[in-house]
C-alpha positions as CSV (number, residue, x, y, z in Angstrom):
1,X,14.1,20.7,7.5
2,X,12.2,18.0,6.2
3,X,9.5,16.0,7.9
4,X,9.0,12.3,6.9
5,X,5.5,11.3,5.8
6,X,4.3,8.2,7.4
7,X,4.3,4.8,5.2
8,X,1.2,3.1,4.3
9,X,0.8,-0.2,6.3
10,X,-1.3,-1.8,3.8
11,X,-2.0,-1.8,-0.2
12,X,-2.3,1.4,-2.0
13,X,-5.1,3.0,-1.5
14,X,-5.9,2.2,2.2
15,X,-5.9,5.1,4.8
16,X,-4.3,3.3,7.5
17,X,-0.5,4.7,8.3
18,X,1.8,4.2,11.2
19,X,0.7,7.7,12.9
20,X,-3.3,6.2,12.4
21,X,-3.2,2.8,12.5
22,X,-7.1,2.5,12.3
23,X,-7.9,4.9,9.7
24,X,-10.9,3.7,7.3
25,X,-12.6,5.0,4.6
26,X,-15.9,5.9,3.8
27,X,-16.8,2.6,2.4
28,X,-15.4,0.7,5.1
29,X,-17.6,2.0,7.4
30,X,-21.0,1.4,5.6
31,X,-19.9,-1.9,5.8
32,X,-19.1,-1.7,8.9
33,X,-22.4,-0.2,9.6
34,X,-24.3,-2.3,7.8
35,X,-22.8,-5.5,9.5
36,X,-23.5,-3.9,12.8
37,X,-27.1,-3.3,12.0
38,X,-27.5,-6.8,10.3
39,X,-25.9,-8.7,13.9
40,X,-27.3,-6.7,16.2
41,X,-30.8,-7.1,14.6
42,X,-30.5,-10.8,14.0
43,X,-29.5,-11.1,17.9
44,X,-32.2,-9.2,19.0
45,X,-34.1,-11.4,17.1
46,X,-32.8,-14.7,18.7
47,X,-32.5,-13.4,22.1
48,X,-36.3,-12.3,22.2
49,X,-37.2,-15.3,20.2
50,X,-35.3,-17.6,23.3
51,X,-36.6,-15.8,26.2
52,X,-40.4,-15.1,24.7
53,X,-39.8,-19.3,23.7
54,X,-41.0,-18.6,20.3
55,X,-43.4,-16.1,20.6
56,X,-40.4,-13.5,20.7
57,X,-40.7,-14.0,16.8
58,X,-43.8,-11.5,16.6
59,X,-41.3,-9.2,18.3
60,X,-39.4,-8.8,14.6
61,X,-42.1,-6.3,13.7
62,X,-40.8,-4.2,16.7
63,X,-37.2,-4.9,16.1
64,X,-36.8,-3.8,12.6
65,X,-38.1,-0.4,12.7
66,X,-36.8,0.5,15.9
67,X,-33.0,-0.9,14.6
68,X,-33.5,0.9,11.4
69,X,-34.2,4.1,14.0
70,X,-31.1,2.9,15.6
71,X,-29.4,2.7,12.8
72,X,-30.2,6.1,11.5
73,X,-29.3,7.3,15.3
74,X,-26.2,5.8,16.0
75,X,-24.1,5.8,12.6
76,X,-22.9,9.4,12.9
77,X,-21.3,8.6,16.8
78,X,-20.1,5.5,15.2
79,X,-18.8,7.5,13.3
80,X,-17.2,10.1,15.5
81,X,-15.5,7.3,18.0
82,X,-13.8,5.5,14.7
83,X,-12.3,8.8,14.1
84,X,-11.3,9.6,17.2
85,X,-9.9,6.0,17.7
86,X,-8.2,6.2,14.5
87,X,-4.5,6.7,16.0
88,X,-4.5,4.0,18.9
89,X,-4.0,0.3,18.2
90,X,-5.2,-1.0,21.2
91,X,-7.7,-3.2,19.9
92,X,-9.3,-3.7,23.6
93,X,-9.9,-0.1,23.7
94,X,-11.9,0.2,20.5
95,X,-14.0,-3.0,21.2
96,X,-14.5,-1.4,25.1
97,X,-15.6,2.2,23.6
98,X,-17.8,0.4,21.0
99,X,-19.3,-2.1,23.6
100,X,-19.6,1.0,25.5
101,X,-21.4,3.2,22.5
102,X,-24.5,0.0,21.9
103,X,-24.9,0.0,25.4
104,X,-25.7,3.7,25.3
105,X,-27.4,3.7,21.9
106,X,-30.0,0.9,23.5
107,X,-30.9,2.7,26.2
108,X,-31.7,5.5,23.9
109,X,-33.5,3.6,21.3
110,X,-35.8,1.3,23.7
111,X,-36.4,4.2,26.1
112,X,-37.5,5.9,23.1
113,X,-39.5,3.4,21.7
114,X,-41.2,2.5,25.3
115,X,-42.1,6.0,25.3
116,X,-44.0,6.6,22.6
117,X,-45.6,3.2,22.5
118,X,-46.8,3.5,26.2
119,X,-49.7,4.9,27.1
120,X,-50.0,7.2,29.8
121,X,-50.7,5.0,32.6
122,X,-47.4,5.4,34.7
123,X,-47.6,1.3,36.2
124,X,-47.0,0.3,32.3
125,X,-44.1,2.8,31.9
126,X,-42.2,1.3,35.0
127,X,-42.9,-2.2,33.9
128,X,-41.1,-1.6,31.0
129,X,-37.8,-2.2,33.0
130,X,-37.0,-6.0,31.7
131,X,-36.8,-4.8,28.4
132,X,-33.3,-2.8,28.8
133,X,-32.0,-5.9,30.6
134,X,-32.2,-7.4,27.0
135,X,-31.9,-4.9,24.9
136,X,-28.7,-3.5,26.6
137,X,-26.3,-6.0,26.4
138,X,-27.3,-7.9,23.0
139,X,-26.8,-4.5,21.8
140,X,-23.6,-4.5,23.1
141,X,-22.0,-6.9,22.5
142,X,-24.0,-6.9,19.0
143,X,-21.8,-3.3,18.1
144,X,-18.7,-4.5,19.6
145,X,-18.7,-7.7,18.0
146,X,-19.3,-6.0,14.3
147,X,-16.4,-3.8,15.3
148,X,-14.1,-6.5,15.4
149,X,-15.5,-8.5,12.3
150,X,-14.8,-5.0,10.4
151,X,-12.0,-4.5,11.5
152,X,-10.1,-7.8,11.4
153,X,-11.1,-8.0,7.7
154,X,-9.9,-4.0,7.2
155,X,-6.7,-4.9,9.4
156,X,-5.7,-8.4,9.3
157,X,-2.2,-7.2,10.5
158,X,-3.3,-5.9,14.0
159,X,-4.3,-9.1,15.1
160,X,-1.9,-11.4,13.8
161,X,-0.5,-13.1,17.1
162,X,2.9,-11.6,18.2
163,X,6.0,-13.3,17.0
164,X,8.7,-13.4,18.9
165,X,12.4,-12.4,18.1
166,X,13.5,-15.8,18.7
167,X,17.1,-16.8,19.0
168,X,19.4,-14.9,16.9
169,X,22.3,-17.5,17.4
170,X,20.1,-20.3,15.8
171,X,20.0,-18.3,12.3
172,X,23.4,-18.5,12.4
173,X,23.8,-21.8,13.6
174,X,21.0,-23.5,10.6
175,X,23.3,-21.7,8.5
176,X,26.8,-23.2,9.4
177,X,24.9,-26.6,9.8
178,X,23.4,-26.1,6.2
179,X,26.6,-25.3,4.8
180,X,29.2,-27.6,7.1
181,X,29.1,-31.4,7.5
182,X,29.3,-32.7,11.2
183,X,31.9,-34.7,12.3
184,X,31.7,-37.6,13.8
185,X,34.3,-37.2,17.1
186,X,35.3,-41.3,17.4
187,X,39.0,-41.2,16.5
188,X,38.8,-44.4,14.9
189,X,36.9,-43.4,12.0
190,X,38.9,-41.5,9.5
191,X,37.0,-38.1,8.6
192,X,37.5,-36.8,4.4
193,X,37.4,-33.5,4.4
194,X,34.7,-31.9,2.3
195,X,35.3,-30.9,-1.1
């Protein structure tokens, strides 16, 4: 008995199959990685920069290390979820579990960094709250948003919109109208046949 090896959906060279539709390789995800990092940092950026109303700027010097911590933190679970996402092509379900993985990864990264910036007065620690309710979502969206840049350049096939079958008797009938003259039906016109 012989088993059938799956066909490559793209160019040579590519991982991606039928059986793993999302496969990438090594260097797809450091760019993939690296565009993460490089949106999610620039948002943070803007966002802080917007709600500070300029001031947020001096908040880059916070922002870098603590996304180049992030960085460091979050590519091997990255990582991990590409893999096991690999063989589903439900693009809503990757950008969901990647949404889902920057929301996690900010919560580790600011509680981490409110920690051992604060000092040890327990009022500053709880006032530290408003920064999650930025740093959560822009982070979010941030990872889910690479995902999808990534991965429509990696797989321009899955989202291609869906064509439909269309009418099978219209192939057929271009075809007889591309090959057959119509006749005119007044009876007082004398038709030549076709040569």
């Amino acid at each position: 008995m012989t088993t059938a090896t799956p066909q490559p959906l793209a160019p040579s060279g590519s991982p991606r199959t039928d059986d793993e539709p999302f496969a990438f390789t090594r260097a797809e995800f450091l760019r993939g990685a690296g565009r993460a990092w490089l949106r999610t940092t620039l948002l943070l950026i803007a966002v802080w920069a917007t709600a500070t109303i300029g001031v947020g700027i001096v908040a880059t010097f916070v922002i870098l290390p603590s996304s180049a911590v992030a960085i460091v933190v979050g590519a091997p679970g990255a990582y991990a979820i590409g893999r096991r996402l690999r063989t589903s092509s439900r693009v809503r379900l990757h950008v969901t579990a990647f949404a889902a993985y920057g929301a996690l990864l900010a919560v580790v990264v600011t509680a981490g960094y409110i920690l051992t910036t604060a000092t040890a007065d327990l009022a500053a620690l709880s006032a530290s709250w408003w920064m999650f309710l930025v740093n959560v979502p822009v982070t979010a969206f941030g990872l889910a948003n690479a995902w999808f840049a990534t991965a429509k350049r990696a797989v321009p096939a899955a989202f291609a919109p869906p064509t439909s079958p269309g009418d099978a008797d219209a192939a057929v009938e271009d075809d007889l109208d591309d090959r057959y003259r119509v006749i005119d039906p007044d009876p007082r016109r004398r038709q030549r046949p076709r040569a």
